[in-house]
TIVEXVO-919909 format. One record per residue (C-alpha): residue number from 0; residue in three letters; x, y, z. Coordinates in nm, 3 decimals, m for minus. Example, Ala and Ser with C-alpha at 12.3 -4.5 7.8 and 13.67 -1.06 7.14 Angstrom:
2
   num   residu      east     north        up
     0      ALA     1.230    m0.450     0.780
     1      SER     1.367    m0.106     0.714
This chain:
391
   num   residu      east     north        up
     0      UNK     1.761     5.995     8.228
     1      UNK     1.487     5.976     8.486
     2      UNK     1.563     5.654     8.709
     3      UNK     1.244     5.483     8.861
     4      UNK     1.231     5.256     9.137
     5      UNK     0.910     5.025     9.209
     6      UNK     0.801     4.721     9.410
     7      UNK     0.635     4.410     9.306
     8      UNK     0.270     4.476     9.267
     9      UNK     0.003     4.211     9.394
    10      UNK     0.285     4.054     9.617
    11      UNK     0.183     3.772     9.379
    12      UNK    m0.205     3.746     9.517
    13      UNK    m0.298     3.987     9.216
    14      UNK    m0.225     3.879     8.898
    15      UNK    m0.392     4.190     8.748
    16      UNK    m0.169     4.404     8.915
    17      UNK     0.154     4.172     8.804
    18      UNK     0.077     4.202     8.429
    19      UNK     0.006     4.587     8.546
    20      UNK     0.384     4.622     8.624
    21      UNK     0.535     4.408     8.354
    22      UNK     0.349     4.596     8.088
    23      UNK     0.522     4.930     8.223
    24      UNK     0.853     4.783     8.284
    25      UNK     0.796     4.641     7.919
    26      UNK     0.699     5.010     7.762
    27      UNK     0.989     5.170     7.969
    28      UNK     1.206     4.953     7.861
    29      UNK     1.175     4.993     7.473
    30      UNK     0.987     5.324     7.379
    31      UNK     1.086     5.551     7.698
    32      UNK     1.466     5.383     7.670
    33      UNK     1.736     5.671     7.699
    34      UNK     1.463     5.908     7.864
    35      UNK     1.388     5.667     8.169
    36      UNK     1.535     5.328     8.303
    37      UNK     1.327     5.088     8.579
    38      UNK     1.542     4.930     8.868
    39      UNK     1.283     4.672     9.048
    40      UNK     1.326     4.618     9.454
    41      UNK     1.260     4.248     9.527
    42      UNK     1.199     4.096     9.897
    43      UNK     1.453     3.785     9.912
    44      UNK     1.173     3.542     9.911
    45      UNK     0.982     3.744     9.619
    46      UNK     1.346     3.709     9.433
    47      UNK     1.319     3.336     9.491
    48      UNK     0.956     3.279     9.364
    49      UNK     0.980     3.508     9.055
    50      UNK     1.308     3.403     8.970
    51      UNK     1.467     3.667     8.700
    52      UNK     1.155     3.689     8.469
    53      UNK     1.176     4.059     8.528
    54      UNK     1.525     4.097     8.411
    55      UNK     1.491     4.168     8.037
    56      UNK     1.266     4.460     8.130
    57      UNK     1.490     4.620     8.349
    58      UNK     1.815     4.860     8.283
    59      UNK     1.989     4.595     8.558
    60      UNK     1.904     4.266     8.713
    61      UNK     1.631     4.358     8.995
    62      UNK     1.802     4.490     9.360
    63      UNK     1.723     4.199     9.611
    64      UNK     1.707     4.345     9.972
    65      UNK     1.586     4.258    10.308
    66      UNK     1.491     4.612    10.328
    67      UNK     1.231     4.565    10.084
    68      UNK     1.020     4.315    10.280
    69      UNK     0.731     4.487    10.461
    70      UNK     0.837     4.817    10.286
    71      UNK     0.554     5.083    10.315
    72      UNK     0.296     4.808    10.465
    73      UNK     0.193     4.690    10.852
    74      UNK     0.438     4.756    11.098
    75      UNK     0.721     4.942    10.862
    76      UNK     0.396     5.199    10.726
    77      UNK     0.277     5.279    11.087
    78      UNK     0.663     5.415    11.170
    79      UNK     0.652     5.614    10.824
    80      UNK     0.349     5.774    10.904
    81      UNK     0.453     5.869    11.269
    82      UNK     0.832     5.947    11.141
    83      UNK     0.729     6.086    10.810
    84      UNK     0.951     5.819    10.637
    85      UNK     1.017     5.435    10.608
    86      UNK     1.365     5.537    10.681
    87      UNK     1.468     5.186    10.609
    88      UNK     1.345     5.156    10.255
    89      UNK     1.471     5.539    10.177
    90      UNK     1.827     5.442    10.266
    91      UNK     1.843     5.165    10.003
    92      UNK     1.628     5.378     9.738
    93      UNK     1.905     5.647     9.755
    94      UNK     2.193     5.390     9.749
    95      UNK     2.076     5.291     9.416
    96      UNK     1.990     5.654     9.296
    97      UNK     1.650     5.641     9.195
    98      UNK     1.466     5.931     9.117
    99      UNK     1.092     5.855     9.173
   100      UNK     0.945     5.586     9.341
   101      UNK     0.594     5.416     9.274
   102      UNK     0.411     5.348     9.496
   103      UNK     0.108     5.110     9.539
   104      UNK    m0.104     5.031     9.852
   105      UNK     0.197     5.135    10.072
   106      UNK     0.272     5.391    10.260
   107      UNK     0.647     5.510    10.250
   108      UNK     0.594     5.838    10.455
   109      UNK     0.504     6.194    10.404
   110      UNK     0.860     6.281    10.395
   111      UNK     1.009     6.046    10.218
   112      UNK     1.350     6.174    10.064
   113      UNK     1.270     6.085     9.680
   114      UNK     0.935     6.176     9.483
   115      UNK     0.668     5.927     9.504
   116      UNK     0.382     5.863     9.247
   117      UNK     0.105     5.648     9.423
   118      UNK    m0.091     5.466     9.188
   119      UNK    m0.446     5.414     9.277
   120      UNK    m0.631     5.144     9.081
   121      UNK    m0.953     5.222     9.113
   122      UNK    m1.231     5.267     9.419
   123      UNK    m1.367     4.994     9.427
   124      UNK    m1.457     5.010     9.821
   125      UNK    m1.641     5.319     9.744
   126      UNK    m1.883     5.223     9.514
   127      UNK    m1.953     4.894     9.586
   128      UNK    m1.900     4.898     9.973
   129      UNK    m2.129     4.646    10.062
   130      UNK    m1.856     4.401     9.976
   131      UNK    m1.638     4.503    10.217
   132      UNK    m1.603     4.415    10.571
   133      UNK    m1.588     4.728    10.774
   134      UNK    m1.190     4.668    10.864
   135      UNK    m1.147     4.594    10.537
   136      UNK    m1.337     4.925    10.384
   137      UNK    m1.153     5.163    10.637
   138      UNK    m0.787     5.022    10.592
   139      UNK    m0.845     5.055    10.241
   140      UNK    m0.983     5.455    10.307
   141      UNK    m0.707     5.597    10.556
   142      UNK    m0.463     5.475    10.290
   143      UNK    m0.636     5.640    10.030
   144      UNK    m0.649     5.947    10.237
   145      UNK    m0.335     5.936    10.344
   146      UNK    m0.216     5.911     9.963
   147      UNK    m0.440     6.163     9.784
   148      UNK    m0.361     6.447    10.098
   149      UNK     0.012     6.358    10.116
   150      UNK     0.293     6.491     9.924
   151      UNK     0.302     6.273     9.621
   152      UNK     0.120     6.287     9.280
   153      UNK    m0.181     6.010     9.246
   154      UNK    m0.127     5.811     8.881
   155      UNK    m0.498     5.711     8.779
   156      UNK    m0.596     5.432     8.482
   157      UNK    m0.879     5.576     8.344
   158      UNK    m1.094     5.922     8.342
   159      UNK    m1.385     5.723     8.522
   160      UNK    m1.135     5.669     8.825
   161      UNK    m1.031     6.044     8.819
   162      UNK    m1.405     6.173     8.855
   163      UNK    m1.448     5.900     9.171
   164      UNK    m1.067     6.043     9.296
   165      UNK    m1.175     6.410     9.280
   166      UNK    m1.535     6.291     9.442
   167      UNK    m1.437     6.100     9.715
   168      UNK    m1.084     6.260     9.793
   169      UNK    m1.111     6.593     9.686
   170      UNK    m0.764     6.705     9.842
   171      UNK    m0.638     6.516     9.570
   172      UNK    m0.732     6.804     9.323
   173      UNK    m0.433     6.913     9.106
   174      UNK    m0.208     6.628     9.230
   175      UNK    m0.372     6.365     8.960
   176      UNK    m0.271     6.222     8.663
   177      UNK    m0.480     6.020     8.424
   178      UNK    m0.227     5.706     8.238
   179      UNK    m0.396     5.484     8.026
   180      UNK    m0.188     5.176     8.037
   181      UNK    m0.120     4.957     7.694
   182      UNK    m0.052     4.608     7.701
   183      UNK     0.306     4.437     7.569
   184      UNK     0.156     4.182     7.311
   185      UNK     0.235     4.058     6.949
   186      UNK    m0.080     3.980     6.790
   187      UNK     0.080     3.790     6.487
   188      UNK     0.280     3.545     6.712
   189      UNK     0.001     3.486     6.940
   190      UNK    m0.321     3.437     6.678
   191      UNK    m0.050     3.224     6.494
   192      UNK    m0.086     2.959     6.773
   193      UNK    m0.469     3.022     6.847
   194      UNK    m0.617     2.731     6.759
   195      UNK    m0.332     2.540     6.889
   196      UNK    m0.376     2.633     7.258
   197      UNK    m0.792     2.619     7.152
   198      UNK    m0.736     2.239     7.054
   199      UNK    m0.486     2.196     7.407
   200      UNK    m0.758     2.252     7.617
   201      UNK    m1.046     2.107     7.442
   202      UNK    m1.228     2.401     7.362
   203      UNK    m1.446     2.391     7.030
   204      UNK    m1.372     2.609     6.730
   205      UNK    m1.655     2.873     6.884
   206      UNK    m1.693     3.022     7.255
   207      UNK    m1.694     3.248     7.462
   208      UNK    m1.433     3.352     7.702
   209      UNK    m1.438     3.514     8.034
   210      UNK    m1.105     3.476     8.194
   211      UNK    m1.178     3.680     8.521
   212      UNK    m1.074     3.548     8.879
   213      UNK    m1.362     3.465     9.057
   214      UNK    m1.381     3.793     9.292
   215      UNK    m1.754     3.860     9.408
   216      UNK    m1.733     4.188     9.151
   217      UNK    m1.670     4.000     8.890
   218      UNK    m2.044     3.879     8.870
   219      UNK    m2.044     3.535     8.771
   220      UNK    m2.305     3.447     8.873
   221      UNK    m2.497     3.696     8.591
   222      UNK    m2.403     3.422     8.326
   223      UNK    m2.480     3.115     8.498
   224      UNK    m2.837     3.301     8.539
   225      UNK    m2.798     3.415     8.153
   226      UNK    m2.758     3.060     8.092
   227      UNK    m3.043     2.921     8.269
   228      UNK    m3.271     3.171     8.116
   229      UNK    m3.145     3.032     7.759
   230      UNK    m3.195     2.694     7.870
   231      UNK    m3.539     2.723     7.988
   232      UNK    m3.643     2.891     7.606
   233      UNK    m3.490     2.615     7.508
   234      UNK    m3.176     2.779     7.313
   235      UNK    m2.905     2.668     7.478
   236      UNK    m2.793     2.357     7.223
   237      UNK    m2.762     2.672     6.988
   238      UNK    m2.521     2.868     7.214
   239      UNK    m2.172     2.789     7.190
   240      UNK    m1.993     2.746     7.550
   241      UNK    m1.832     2.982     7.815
   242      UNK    m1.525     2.924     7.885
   243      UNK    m1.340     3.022     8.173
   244      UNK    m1.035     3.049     8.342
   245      UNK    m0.884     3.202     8.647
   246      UNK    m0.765     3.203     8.997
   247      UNK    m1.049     3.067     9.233
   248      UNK    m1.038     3.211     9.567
   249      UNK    m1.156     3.527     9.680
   250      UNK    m1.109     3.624    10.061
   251      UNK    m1.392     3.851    10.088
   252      UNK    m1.658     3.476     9.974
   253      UNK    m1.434     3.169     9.989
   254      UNK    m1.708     2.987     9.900
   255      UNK    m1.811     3.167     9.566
   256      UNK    m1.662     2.946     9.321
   257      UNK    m1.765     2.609     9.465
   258      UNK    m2.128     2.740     9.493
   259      UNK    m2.105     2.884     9.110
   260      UNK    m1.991     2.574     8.978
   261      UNK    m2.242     2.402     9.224
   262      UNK    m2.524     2.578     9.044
   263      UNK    m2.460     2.545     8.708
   264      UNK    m2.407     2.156     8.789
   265      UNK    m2.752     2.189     8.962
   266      UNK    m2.913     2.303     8.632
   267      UNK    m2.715     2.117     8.384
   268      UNK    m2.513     2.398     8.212
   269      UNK    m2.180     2.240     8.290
   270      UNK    m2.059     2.215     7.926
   271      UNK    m2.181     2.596     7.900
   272      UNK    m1.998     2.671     8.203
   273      UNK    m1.666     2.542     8.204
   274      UNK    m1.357     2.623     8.416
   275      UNK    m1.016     2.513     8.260
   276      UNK    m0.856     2.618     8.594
   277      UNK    m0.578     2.911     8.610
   278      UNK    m0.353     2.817     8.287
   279      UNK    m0.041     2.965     8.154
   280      UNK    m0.066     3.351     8.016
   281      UNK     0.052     3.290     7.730
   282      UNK    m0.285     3.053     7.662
   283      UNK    m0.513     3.244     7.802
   284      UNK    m0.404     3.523     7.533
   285      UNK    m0.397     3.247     7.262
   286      UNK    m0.780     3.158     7.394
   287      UNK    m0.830     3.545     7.411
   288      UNK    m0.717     3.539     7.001
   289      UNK    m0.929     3.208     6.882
   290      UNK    m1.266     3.297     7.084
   291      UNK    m1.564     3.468     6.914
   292      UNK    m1.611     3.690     7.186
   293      UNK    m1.434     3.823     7.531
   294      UNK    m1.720     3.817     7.782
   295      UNK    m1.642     4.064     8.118
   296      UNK    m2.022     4.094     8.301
   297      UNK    m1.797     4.285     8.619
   298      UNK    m1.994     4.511     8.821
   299      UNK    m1.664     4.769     8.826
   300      UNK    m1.307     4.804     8.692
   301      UNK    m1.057     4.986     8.739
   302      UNK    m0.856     4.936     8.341
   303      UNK    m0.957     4.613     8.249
   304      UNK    m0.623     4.410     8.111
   305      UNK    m0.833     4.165     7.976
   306      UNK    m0.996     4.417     7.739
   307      UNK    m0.681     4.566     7.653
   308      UNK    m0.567     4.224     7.567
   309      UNK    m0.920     4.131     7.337
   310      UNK    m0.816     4.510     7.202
   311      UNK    m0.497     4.419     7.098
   312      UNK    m0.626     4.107     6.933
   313      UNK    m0.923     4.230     6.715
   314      UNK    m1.145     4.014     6.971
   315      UNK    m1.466     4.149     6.964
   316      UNK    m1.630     4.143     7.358
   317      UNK    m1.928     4.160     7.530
   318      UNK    m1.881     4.387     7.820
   319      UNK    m2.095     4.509     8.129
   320      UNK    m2.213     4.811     8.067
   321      UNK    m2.047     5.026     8.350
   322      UNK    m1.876     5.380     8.310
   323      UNK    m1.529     5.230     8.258
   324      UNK    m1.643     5.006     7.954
   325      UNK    m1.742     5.237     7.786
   326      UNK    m1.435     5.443     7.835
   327      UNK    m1.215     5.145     7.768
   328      UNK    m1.394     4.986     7.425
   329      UNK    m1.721     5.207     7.300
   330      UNK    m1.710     4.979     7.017
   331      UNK    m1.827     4.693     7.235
   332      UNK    m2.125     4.526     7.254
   333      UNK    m2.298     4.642     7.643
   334      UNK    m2.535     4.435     7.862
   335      UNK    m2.670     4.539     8.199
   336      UNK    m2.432     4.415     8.454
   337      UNK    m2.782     4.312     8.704
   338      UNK    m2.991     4.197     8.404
   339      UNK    m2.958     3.831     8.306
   340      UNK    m3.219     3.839     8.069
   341      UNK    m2.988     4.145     7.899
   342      UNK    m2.657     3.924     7.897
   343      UNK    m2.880     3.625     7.719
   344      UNK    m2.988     3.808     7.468
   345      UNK    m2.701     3.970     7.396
   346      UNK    m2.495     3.608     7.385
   347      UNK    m2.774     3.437     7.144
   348      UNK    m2.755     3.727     6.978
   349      UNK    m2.382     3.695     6.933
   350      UNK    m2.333     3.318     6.925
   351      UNK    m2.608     3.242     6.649
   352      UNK    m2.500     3.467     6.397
   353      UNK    m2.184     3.389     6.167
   354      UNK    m1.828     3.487     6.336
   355      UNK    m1.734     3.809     6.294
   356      UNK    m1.417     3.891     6.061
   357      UNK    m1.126     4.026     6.252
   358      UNK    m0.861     4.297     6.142
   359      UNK    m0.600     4.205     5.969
   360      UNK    m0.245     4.148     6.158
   361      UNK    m0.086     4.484     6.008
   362      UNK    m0.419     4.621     6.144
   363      UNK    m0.372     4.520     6.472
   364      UNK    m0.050     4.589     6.495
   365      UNK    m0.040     4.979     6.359
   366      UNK    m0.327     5.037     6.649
   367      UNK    m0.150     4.869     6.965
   368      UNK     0.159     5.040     6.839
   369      UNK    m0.051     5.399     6.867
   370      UNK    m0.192     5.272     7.207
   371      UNK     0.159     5.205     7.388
   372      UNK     0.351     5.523     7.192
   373      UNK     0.034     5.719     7.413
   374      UNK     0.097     5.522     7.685
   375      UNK     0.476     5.569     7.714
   376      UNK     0.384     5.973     7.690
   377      UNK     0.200     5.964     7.938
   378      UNK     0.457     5.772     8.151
   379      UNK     0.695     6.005     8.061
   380      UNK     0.493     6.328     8.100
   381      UNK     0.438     6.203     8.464
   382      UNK     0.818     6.110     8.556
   383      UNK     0.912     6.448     8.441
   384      UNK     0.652     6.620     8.575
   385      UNK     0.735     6.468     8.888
   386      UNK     1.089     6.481     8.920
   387      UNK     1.070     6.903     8.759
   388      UNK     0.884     6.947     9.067
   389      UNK     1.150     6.911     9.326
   390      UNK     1.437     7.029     9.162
């Protein structure tokens, strides 16, 4: 039994990288059970604003600890990388006898007593570093470096992030692994109640749906131009609406969504362009189910979850057409992320036409079950590649 210890991902600003770590917890915890068990280090006040909706993932109710606050980060990661440890953090890890530790944007030291797998999401500051502020850019680099030159093995999401890796970082050669994650969903259970959460929130029988948070990346803005180029053909009435949801601050343009919203007020594509706010999960994989389409015009990803999710569903999407798309759903229908006149097309193309039939449940399930049985070998190749190493 391999025991692994990890952190909260996000430190609840990232709800990407939240659904990230309950859909490993959630694949360790039924197909890798017996071969490895999760124990989850919570910061007192993370303990208090998560409450114990980790717990039924977990071999044991999460380990609450003062000495998880500020573990790897700021202060506590400048004395790991002068000490080679967070000293702090490695005396509680070994109280509770884990046997690899993830790792994600921390730094817990060079020499840290117990293996560490660093998972790097993707690189995005290297590709598109225009949209980060120099301070930004470099904090973001130095950990990288520190991570793919240390002594720990770098966990990657997709084969797209493992060319940039061996690119930009090429110490990291022969210290990689490639994981494609799965997601933790039932797809009979949640298309059961898809027109249900559909009729909640006052969404029509067809749309679109692009549930991204509004990060600059995440190119909006394409589909309110999209949607201005319909309008002024003079197809829009045809077109059913997009439909959006999502968190709505971004610290990098805290203005972006109040502009976005501005502008499609400004041309009169409101109902086309409507923002239900950020709603419960479990809707926005019910609206994920009932749409025609999942819509995702980003400019990069690292392993989109909401593809994963319209995978798991039978929804069809309509997806930039950037490296990792194609990687993550060639079956997809591909627009060019800069060309608004591409995405238009593409959505009249999609929303005039009948909807498309989906999969049936038994389907759907068979192929998610394939997805997360690779997924958990994966997991599992890593932990024991990991742990082999140092014995």
């Amino acid at each position: 039994m391999i025991t692994v210890g990890f952190t909260l991902i996000g430190r609840r600003t990232w709800s990407g990288g939240e659904s990230y770590l309950r859909n490993m917890l959630s694949v360790i915890g039924s197909e890798l059970r017996g071969k490895v068990q999760a124990k989850l280090f919570l910061a007192p006040e993370q303990h208090s604003s998560i409450g114990a909706s980790f717990d039924h993932m977990l071999a044991a109710p999460a380990i609450v600890d003062d000495r998880v606050t500020g573990a790897g980060l700021g202060r506590r990661g400048l004395i790991a990388l002068a000490g080679g440890s967070d000293r702090a953090f490695a005396d509680l890890v070994a109280e509770q006898g884990i046997d690899v530790v993830f790792e994600v944007a921390q730094w817990f030291g060079n020499r840290f007593p117990v293996p560490v797998v660093s998972w790097i999401p993707d690189f995005q500051h290297r590709r598109l570093p225009h949209l980060f502020p120099r301070s930004a850019w470099w904090r973001r680099d130095v950990g990288y470096r520190l991570q793919t030159s240390g002594n720990r093995t770098i966990m990657l999401s997709s084969g797209d992030a493992l060319a940039d890796c061996k690119k930009f970082y090429p110490a990291s050669r022969n210290k990689t692994a490639v994981v494609r994650f799965a997601i933790d969903l039932d797809p009979a259970a949640i298309l059961a109640r898809a027109d249900e959460a559909r009729q909640a929130h006052g969404v029509p029988e067809r749309f679109f749906f692009l549930p991204n948070q509004f990060w600059v990346h995440k190119n909006h803005r394409l589909v309110v131009e999209a949607l201005k180029h319909i309008d002024q053909i003079g197809a829009l009435d045809s077109l059913p609406p997009i439909i959006l949801t999502g968190r709505t601050t971004d610290p990098r343009d805290p203005t972006l969504f109040k502009r976005l919203m501005e502008l499609a007020e400004t041309h009169r594509l409101g109902s086309h362009f409507r923002h239900l706010g950020l709603i419960p999960y479990d809707d926005v994989v019910a609206l994920i189910g009932a749409a025609d389409y999942l819509l995702n015009p980003s400019h990069f990803e690292g392993w989109s979850t909401t593809v994963e999710e319209a995978k798991s569903l039978g929804t069809p999407m309509l997806l930039s057409d950037i490296p990792l798309h194609r990687e993550q759903a060639p079956e997809s229908l591909f627009f060019a992320p800069d060309s608004a006149e591409a995405l238009a097309q593409r959505l009249l193309e999609a929303g005039q036409r009948p909807r498309l039939a989906r999969d049936s449940v038994a389907v759907l399930q068979s192929r998610q079950q394939m997805r997360r049985r690779d997924y958990a070998a994966a997991l599992l190749a890593l932990f024991e590649n990991v742990r082999g190493v140092t014995q």
